[in-house]
Each structure stands twice: as structure tokens, then as C-alpha cells.
Backbone bond lengths (Angstrom), bond angles and torsions (degrees), N, CA, C in turn:
res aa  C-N    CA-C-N  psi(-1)  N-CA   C-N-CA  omega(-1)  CA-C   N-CA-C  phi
1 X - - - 1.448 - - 1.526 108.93 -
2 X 1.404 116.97 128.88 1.358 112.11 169.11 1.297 117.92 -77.86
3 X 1.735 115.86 -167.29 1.415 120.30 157.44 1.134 87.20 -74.89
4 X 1.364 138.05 -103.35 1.709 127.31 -147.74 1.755 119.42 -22.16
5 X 1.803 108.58 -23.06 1.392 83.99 -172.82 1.716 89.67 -86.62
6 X 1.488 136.08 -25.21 1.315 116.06 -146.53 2.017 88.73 -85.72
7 X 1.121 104.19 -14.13 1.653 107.02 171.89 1.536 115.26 -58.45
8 X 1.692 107.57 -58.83 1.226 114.09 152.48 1.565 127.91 -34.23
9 X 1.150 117.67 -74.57 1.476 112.90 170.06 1.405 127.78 -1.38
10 X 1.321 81.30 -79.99 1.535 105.41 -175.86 1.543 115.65 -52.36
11 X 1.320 99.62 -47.59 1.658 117.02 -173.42 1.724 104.49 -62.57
12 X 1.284 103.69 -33.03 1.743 99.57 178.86 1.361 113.88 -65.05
13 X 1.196 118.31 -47.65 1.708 133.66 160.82 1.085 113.71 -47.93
14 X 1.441 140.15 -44.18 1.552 133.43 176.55 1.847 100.96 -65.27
15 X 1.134 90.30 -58.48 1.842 100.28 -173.20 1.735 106.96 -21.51
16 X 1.479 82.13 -65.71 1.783 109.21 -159.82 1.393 93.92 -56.98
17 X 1.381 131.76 -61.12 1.254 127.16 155.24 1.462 122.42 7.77
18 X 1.786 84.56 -98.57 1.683 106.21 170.20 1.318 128.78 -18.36
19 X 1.584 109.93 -47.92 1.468 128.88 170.59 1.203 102.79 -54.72
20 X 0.874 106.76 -38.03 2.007 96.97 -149.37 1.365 109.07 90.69
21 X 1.139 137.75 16.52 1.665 144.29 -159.93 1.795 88.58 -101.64
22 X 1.412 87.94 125.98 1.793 86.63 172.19 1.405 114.09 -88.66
23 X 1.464 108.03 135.25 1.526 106.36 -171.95 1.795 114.36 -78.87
24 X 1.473 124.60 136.60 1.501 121.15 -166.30 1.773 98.15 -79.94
25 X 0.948 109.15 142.43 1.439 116.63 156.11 1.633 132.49 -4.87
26 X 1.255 95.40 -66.16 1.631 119.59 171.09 1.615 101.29 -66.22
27 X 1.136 144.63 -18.41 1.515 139.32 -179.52 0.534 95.29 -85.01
28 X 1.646 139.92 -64.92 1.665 142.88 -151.95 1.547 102.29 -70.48
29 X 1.382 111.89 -57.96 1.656 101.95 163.24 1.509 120.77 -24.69
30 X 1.880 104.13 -78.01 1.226 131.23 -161.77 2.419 97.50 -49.89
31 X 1.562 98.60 -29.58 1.500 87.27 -172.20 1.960 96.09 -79.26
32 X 1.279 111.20 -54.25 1.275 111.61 -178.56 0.923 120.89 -52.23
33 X 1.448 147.94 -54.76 1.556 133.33 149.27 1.537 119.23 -23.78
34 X 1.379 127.52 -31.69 1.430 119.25 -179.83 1.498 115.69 -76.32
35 X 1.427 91.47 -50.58 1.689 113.22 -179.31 2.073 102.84 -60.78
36 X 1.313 110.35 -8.17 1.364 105.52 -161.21 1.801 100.38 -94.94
37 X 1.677 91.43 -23.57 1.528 93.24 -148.68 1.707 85.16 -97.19
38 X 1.538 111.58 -24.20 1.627 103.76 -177.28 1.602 100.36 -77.58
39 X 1.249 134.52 -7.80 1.066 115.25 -166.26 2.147 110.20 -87.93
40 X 2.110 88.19 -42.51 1.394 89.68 165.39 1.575 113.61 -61.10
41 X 0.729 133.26 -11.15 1.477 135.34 -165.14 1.832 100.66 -80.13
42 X 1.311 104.80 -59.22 1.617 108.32 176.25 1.591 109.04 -59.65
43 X 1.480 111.07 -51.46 1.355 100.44 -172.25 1.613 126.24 -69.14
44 X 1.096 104.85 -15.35 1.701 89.38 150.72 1.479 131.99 -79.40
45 X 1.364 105.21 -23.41 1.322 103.72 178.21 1.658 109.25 -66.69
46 X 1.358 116.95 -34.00 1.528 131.18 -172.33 1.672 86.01 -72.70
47 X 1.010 121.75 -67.69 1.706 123.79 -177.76 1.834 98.52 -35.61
48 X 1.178 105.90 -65.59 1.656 99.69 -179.24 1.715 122.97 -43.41
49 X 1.677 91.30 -65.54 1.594 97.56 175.55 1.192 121.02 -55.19
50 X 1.878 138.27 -27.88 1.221 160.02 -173.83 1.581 88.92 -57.14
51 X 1.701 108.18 -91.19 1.435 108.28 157.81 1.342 134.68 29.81
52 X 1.629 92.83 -88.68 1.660 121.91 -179.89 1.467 118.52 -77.33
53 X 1.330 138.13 -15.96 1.128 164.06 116.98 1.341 120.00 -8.39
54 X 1.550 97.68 -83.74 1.344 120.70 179.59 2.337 112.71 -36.69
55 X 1.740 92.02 -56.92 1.578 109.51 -175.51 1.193 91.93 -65.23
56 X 1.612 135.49 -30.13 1.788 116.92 -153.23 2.095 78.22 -78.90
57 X 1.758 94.89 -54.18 1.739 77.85 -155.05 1.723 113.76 -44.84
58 X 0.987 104.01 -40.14 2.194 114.00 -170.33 1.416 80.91 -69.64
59 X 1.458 149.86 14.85 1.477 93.88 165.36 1.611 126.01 109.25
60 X 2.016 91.05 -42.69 1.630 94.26 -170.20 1.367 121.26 -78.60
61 X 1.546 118.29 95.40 1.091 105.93 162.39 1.288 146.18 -79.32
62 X 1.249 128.88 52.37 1.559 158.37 -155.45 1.740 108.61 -156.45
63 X 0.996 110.38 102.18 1.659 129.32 159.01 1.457 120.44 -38.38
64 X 1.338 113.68 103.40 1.900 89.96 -163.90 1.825 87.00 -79.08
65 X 1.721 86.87 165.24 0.934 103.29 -162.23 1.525 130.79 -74.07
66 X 1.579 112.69 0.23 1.348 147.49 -166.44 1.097 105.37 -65.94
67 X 1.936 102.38 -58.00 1.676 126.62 175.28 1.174 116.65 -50.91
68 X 1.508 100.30 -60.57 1.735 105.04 172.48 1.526 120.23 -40.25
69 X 0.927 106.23 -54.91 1.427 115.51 174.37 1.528 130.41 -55.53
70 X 1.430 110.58 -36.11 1.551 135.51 157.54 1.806 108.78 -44.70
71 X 1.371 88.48 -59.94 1.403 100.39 -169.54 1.522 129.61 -67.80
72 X 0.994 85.10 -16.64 2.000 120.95 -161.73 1.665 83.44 -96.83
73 X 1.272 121.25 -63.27 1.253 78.20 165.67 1.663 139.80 -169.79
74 X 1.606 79.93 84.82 1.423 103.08 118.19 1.303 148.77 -111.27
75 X 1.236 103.30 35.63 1.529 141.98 169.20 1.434 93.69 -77.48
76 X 1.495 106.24 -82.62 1.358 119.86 163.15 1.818 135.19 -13.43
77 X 1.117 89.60 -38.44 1.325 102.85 170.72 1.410 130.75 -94.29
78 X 1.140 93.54 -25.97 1.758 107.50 -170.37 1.654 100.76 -77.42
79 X 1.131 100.42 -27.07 2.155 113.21 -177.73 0.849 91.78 -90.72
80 X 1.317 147.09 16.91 1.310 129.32 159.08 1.659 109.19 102.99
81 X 0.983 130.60 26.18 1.770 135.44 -177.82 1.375 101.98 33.22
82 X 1.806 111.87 -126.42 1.197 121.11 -169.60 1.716 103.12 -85.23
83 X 0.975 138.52 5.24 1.411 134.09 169.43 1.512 117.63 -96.87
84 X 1.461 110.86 8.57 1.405 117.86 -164.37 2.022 105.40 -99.45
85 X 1.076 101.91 122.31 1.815 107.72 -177.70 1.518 110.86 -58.89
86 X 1.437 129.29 -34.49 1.236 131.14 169.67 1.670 99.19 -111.85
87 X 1.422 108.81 116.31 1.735 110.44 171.85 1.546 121.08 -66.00
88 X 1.076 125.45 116.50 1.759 149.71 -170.09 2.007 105.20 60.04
89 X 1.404 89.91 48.10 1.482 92.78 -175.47 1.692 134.69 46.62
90 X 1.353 100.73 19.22 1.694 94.66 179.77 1.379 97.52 -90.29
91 X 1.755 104.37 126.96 1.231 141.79 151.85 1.827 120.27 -70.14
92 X 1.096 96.57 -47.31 2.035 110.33 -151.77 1.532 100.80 -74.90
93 X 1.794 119.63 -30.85 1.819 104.86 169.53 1.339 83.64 -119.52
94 X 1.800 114.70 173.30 0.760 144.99 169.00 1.517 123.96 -60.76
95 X 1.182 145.51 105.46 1.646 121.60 174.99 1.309 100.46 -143.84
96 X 1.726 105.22 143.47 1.429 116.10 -142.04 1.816 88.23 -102.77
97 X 1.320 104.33 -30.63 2.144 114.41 -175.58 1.050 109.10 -121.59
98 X 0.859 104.32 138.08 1.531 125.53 173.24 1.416 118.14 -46.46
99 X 1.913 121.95 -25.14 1.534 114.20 168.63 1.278 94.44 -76.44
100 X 1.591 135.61 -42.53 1.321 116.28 176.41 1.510 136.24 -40.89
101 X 1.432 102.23 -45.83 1.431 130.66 -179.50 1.829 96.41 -41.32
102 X 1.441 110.60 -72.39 1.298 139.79 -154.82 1.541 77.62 -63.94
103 X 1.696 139.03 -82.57 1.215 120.69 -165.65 1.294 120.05 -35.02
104 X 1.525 119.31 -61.76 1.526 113.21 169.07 1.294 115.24 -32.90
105 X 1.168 140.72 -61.03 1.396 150.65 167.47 1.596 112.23 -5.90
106 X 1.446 95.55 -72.82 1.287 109.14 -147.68 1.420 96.00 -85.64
107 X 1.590 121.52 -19.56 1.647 111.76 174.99 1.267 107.83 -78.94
108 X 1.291 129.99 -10.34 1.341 130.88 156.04 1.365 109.99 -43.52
109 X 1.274 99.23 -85.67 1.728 107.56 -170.25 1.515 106.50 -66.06
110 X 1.150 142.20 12.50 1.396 140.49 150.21 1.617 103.70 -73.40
111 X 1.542 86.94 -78.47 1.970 79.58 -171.56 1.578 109.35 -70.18
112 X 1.056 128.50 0.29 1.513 119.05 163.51 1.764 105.18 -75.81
113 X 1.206 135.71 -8.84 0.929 132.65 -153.66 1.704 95.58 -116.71
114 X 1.184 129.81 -44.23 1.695 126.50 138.57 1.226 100.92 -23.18
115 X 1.382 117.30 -98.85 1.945 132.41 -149.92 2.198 84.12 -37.65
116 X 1.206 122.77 -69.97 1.293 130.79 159.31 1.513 112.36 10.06
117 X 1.363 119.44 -92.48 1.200 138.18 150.43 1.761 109.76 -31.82
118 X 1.031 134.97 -93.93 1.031 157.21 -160.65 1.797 96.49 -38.44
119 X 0.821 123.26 -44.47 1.823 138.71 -158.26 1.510 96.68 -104.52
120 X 1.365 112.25 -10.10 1.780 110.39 -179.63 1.102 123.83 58.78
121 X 1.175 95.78 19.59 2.020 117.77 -169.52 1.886 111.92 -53.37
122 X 1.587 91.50 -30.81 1.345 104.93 160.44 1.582 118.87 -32.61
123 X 1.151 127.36 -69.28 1.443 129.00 -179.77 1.487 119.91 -53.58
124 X 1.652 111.07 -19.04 1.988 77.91 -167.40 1.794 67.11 -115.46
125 X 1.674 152.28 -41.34 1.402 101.57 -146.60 2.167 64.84 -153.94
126 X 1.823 83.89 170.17 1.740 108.87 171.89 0.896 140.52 -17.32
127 X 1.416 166.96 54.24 1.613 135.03 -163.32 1.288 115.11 6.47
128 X 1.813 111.61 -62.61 1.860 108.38 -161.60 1.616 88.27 -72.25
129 X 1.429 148.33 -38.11 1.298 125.29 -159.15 2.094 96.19 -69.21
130 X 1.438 97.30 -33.26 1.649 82.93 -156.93 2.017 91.10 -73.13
131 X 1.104 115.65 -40.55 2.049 110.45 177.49 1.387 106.62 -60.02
132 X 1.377 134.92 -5.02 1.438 137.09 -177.41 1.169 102.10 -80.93
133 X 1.488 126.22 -57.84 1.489 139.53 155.90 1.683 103.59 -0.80
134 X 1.495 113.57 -70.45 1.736 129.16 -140.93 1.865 77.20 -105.43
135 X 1.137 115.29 -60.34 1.287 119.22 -164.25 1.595 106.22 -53.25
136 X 1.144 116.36 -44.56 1.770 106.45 -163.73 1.458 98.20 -148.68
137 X 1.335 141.04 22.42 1.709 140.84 -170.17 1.368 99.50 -20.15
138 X 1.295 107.50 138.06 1.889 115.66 171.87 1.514 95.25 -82.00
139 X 1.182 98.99 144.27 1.464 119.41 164.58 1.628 93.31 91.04
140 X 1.186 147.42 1.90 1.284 153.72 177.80 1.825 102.88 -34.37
141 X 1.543 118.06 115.35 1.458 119.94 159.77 1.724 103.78 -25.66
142 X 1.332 110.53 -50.80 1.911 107.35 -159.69 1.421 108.13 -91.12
143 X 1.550 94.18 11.50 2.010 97.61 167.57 1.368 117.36 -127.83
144 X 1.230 106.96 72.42 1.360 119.36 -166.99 1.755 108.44 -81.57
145 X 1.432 127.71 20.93 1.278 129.40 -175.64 1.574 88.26 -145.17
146 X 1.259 150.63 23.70 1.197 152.80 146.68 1.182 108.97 69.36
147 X 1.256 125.90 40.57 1.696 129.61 -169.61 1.904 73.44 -93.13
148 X 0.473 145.99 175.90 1.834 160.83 129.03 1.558 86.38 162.74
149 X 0.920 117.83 -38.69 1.600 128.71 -166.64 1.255 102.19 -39.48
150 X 1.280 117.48 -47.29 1.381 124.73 -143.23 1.816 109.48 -111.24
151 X 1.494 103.72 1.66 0.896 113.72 155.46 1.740 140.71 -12.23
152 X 1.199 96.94 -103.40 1.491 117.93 146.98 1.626 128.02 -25.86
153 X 1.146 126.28 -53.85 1.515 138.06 160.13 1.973 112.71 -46.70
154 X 1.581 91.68 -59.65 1.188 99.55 167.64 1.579 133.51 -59.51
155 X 1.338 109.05 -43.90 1.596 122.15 172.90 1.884 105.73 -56.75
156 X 1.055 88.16 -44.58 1.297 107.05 -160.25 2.033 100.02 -70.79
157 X 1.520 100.31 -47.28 1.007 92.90 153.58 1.947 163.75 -30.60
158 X 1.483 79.19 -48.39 1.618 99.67 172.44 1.472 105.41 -99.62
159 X 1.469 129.72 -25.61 1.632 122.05 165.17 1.939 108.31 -49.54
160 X 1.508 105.41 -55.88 1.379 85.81 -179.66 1.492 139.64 -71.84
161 X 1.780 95.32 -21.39 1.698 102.12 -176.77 1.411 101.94 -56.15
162 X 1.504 114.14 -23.06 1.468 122.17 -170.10 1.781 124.76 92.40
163 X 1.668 122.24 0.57 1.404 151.34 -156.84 1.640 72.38 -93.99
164 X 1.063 159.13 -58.94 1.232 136.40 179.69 1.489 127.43 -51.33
């Protein structure tokens, strides 16, 4: 669901209103289920960014390790879990197992999470948009079918279902 549709939503309900048109059963559902699902939808993201927030204001520059792990994987997932030919998609070192794979992983998003901090990257955009950068760059030579794109959507994806 986008913003325009949860904008929509709402706006169909004022309209009908406006009319004087009584809204049927199945609408008021059909709007509240949208408005229900965009709302969980933000609040994890606010739960995430809150998070990241929270460590910049205290100071902590160290990722607890909970997150990492969250993130890692649904990393994991987004490459495809156990059906995936490279495990949590690292290309750039070599790793022969899958605990390897996952270590590489997660020192990613550690020291990506320094440079993070460090670059103040905080102010104009996400953590996952600025690790998407290193993690999956669009237009990448080794993504010659333009999946990197979808990166982010996807990561982001399995952080909220909560399967990460």
C-alpha cells in the first residue's frame, strides 16, 4: 500500500460522507483494513528508525547485537534464504558456509553502521537506504536483471512481518 493509496482511503470515506451517501458495511471494513495495515506498516518502520535514533542520541555507537541479527536476517531472506546460490547475497568476499556467509553479513552492517554515524547519514535518509548503497548498489555490473532495486522494499519487508 502506498501513501497515495492510504490518502485515498481516507478520502473515499470523507467523500461518501460529504454526500450524504451511506457507507455499506463491506466499505467501512474494506477502508479500515487499509488504514489498519498502512498504519502497522509505518509503525515498524518508526519502531526501526526510533531504535536508530534512540543509540545516535545516547551516544551508542555500537549496533546492539539483536538488530544485527534482525537485519542479517532478513538479509537472509530477501536473497533468497536456503534456496539462495550465494547465502545473504554476499558477492564482494569469498565464503565457502553459510555461518561464514552470515558473519560476513553482519560485519557489514556493523561497520556500515559506524561509516552511518560517522557521515551523519542519519539526517537526510535510513540506515537500510544508506547499507543498500554497499549492500546491493542499483545499477551494480553483477546485477544485470535490476533486482538490487528491490532491495530495500524487500529487507524492509521481512523486518516488519517480523520472520527476521
Amino acid at each position: 500500500m502506498t501513501k497515495d493509496s492510504f490518502s485515498y482511503l481516507a478520502m473515499r470515506g470523507e467523500k461518501r460522507i460529504e454526500n450524504l451517501e451511506p457507507l455499506r458495511k463491506e466499505e467501512i471494513r474494506e477502508v479500515a483494513r487499509g488504514v489498519l495495515a498502512e498504519l502497522r506498516r509505518r509503525a515498524a518502520k518508526i519502531t526501526v528508525a526510533a531504535g536508530i535514533l534512540l543509540m545516535i542520541s545516547t551516544l551508542a555507537f555500537a549496533m546492539p547485537e539483536t538488530l544485527i541479527d534482525k537485519i542479517a536476517n532478513a538479509i537472509y531472506l530477501a536473497e533468497g534464504g536456503r534456496k539462495a546460490v550465494k547465502p545473504y547475497g554476499i558477492l564482494s568476499i569469498p565464503c565457502d558456509s553459510e555461518s561464514e556467509c552470515r558473519r560476513i553479513c553482519r560485519n557489514t552492517i556493523r561497520n556500515n553502521f559506524k561509516r552511518y554515524l560517522d557521515a551523519k547519514a542519519y539526517l537526510r535518509e535510513t540506515y537500510l537506504e544508506f547499507l543498500s548503497r554497499r549492500y546491493a548498489p542499483i545499477g551494480a555490473a553483477n546485477d544485470p536483471r535490476g533486482l538490487n532495486q528491490n532491495w530495500i522494499k524487500n529487507v524492509t519487508f521481512f523486518l516488519e512481518r517480523g520472520s527476521a
